[in-house]
C-alpha positions as CSV (number, residue, x, y, z in Angstrom):
1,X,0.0,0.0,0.0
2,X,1.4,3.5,-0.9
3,X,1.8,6.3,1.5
4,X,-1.7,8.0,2.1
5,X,-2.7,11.0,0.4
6,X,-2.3,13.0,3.1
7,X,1.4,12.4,3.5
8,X,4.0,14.6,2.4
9,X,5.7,13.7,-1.0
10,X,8.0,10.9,0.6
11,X,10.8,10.4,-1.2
12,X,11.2,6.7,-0.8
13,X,8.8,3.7,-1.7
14,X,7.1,2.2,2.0
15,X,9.0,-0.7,3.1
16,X,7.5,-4.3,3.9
17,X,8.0,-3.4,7.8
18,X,5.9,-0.3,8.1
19,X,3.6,-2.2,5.4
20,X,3.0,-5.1,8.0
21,X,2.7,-3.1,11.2
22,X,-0.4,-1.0,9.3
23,X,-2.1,-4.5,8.8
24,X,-2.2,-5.6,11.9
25,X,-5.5,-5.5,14.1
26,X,-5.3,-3.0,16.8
27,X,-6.0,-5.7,19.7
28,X,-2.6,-6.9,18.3
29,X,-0.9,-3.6,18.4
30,X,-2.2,-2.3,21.3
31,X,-1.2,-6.0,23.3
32,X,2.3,-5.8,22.5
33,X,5.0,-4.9,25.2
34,X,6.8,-1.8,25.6
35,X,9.6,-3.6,24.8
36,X,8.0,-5.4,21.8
37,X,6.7,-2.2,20.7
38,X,10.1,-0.1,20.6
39,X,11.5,-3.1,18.6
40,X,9.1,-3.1,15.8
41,X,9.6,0.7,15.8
42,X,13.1,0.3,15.7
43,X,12.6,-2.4,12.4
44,X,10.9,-0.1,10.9
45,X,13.1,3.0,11.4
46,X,16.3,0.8,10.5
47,X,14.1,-0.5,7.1
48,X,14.0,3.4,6.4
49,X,17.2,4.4,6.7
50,X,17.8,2.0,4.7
51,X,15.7,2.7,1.9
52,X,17.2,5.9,2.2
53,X,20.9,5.3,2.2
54,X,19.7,3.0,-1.0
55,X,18.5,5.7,-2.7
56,X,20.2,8.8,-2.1
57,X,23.6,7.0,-1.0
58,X,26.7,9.8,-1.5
59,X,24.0,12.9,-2.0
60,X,22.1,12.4,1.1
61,X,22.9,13.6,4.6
62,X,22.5,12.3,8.6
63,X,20.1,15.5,8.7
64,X,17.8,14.4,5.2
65,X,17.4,11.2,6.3
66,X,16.8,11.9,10.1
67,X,14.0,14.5,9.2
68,X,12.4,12.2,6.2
69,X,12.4,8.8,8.4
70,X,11.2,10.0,11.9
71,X,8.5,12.0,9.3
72,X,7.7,8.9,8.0
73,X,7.4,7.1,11.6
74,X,5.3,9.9,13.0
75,X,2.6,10.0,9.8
76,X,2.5,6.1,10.0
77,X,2.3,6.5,13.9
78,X,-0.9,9.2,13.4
79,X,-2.4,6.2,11.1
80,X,-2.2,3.3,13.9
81,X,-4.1,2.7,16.9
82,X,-3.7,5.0,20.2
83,X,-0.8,2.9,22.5
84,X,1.6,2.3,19.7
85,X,0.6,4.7,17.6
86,X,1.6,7.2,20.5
87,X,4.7,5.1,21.3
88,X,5.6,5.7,17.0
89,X,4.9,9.2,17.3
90,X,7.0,9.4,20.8
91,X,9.8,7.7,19.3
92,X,10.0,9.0,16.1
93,X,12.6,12.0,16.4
94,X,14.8,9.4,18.5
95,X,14.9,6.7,15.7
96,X,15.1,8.4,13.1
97,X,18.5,9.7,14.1
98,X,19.4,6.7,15.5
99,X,19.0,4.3,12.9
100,X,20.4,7.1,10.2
101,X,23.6,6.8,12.0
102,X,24.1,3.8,10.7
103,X,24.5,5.4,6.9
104,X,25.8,9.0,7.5
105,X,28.1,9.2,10.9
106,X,28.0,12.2,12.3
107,X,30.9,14.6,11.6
108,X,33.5,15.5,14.3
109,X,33.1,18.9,15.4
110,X,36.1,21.2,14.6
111,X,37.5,21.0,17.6
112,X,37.6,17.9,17.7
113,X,39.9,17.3,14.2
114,X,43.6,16.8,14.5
115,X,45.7,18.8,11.9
């Protein structure tokens, strides 16, 4: 299923994670653990970050793909039912840099470079 019509242009085609969280039933959802939860979260921010560093590889940035996968996790959060929907929403910011860091390390500040 494509990104809803309400959703800013994305950039990057939904992956399979995000795609199987939305189809499960809210009793599902809303039963998991904390726990449980952040790790689906997690998945799904690491399956974005992905699908960015795919696609934009040498031209994208820690910032770019920070902003357009905890955007992603917070529309797709809005979309699912209250608990982990919240949680999504909650954790969005925080995973998306997280799991961006894995593609685009941040850079040292300058006082931190040896010359």
């Amino acid at each position: 299923m494509p990104w809803p019509q309400d959703v800013p242009d994305f950039p990057l085609k939904k992956p399979d994670t995000l795609e199987k969280l939305e189809q499960l039933s809210p009793q599902i959802l809303n039963a998991m653990t904390q726990v449980e939860a952040e790790e689906k979260i997690r998945d799904a921010a690491d399956s974005l970050a992905k699908s960015y560093y795919k696609a934009y590889k040498d031209k994208g940035n820690l910032s770019e793909c920070s902003l357009i996968v905890s955007g992603a996790l917070e529309q797709t959060g809005g979309s699912l039912p209250a608990k982990f929907g919240a949680l999504m929403i909650g954790k969005s910011k925080e995973e998306g840099e997280r799991s961006c860091k894995n593609y685009y390390p941040p850079l040292p500040f300058p006082n931190e470079i040896e010359f």
